[in-house]
C-alpha positions in Angstrom: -72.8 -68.3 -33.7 -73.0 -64.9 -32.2 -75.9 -65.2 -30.0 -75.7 -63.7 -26.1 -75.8 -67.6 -24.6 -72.7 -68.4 -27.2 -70.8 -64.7 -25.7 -71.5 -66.4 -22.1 -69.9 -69.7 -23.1 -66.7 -68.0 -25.0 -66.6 -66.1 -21.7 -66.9 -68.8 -19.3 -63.9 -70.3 -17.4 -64.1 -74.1 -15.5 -64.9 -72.3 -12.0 -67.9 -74.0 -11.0 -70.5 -71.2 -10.3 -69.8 -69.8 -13.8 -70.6 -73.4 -15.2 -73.7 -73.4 -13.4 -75.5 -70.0 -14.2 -74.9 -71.3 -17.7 -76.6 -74.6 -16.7 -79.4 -73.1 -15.3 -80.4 -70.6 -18.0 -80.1 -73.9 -19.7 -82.4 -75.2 -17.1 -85.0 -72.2 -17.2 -84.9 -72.0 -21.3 -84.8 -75.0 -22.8 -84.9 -73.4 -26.3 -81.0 -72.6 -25.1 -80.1 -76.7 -25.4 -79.6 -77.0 -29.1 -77.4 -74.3 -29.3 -75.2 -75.8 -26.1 -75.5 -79.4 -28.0 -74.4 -77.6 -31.3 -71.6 -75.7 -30.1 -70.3 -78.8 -27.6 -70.4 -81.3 -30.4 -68.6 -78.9 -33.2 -64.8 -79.9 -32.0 -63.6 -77.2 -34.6 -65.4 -74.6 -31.9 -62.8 -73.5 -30.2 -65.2 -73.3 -27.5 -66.5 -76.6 -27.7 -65.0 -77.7 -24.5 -67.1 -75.0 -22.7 -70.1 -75.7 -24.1 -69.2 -79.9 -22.8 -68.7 -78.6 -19.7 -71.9 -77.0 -19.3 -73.5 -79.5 -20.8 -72.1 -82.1 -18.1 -74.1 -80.2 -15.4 -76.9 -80.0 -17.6 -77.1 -84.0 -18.1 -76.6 -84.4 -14.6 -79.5 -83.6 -14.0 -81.6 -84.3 -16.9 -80.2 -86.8 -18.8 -83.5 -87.4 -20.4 -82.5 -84.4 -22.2 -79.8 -86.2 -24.1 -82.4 -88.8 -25.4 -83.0 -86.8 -28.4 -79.4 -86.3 -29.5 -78.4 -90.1 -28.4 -77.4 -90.6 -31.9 -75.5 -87.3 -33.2 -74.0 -87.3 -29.6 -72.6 -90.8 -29.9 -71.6 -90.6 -33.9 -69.7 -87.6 -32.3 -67.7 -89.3 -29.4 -64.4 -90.2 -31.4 -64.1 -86.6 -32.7 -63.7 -85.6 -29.2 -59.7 -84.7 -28.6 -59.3 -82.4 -25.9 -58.7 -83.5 -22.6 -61.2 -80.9 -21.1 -63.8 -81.9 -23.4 -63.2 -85.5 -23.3 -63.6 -85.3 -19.4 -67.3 -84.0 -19.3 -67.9 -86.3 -22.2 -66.4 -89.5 -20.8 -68.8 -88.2 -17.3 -72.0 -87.8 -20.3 -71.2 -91.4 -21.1 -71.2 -92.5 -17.8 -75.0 -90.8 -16.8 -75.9 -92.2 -20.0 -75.3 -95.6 -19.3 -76.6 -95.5 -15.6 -79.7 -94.3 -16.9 -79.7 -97.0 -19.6 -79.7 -100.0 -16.7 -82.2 -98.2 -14.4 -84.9 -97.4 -17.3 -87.2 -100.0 -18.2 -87.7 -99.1 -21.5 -83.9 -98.4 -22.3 -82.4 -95.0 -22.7 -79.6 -96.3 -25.0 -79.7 -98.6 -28.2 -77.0 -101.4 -29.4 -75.1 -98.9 -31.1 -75.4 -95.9 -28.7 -73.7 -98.6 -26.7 -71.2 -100.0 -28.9 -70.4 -96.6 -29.8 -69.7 -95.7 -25.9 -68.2 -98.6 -25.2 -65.8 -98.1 -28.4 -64.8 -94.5 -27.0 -64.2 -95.6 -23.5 -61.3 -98.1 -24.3 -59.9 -95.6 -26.5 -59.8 -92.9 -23.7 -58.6 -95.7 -21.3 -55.8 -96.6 -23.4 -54.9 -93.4 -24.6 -51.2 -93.3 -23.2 -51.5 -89.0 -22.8 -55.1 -89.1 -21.7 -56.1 -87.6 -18.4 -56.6 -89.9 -15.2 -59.8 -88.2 -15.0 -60.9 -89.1 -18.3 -59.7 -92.6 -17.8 -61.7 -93.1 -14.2 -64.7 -92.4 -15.9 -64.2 -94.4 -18.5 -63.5 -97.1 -16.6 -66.1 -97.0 -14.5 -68.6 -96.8 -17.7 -66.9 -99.8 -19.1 -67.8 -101.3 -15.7 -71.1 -100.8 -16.0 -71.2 -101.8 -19.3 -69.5 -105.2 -18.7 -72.9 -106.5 -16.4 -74.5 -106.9 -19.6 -71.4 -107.6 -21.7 -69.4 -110.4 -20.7 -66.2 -109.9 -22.7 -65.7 -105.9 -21.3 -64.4 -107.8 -17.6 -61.6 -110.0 -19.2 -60.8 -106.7 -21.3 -60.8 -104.2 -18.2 -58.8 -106.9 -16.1 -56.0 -106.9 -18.8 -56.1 -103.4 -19.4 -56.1 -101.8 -15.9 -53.0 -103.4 -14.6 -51.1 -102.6 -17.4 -51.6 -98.6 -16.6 -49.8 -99.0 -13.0 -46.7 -98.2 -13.5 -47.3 -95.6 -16.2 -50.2 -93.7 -14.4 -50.4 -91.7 -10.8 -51.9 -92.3 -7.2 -55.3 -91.7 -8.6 -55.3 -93.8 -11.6 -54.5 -96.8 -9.5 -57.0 -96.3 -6.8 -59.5 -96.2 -9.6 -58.4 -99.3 -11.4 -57.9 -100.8 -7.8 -61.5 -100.1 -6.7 -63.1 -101.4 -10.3 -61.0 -104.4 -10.2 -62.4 -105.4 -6.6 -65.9 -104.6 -8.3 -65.4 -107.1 -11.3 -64.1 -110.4 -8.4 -66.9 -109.3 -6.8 -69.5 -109.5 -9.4 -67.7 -112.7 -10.5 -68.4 -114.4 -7.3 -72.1 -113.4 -7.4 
């Protein structure tokens, strides 16, 4: 791709206000969303992890704009290998997901959720993964697990194991789901 939105993601860094004057062209053309999708969803791009972080802002906001890549976007999730990608993504997962519970109609099938599901205890176990990868991911599975009864048991297992191998911030994450889970249990 050599078109002038694909220059503007090579060139873009992680500073915030880059990210989103790249969102909102997205936002003002959306003719400019397959391109983001295709170029976030090719891992071989070595600008793929751009394009994810763009695209983070962009679901943000719209994450009906996802519906109609639901399926290449979740065939895609274990593909995903770089940290910086895999945080936006892991994030992507997570609006997904909220969406799916709050729509009535269902944003997300039985595989889109298997599929998320799958790639959210593999970030989470990942022993080099990021925290922030895996705090998302968590909090996914959380979600998740009010309509799956087996993710709990799972997460409670997991989480603890990660204490004395993870930081401050991993802990505080795991801390707070696990105090979500008892109380959910006691509901």
């Amino acid at each position: 791709m050599n078109t002038d939105f694909y220059l503007k993601i090579e060139k873009s860094t992680a500073h915030r206000p880059i990210r989103h004057e790249l969102s909102n062209m997205v936002f003002n053309n959306s003719n400019l969303l397959p391109e983001l999708m295709a170029t976030a969803l090719n891992t071989s791009d070595k600008n793929h992890h751009k394009a994810c972080w763009i695209s983070e802002l962009v679901f943000e906001n719209k994450i009906e704009w996802l519906k109609e890549y639901l399926d290449v976007f979740c065939n895609n999730l274990s593909n995903f290998t770089s940290d910086s990608a895999i945080r936006s993504i892991s994030k992507i997962c997570l609006f997904a997901i909220q969406e799916h519970q709050k729509s009535e109609s269902g944003f997300l099938n039985g595989k889109h959720i298997s599929q998320i599901t799958e790639s959210c205890f593999d970030w989470l176990i990942n022993p080099v993964g990021k925290v922030a990868n895996k705090a998302y991911a968590m909090r996914t599975l959380f979600l998740i697990g009010k309509k799956e009864d087996w993710i709990y048991p799972e997460l409670e297992h997991i989480l603890p194991q990660g204490f004395p191998l993870h930081t401050a911030a991993y802990k505080a994450a795991a801390k707070d789901i696990l105090k979500q889970i008892e109380k959910a249990k006691k509901r």
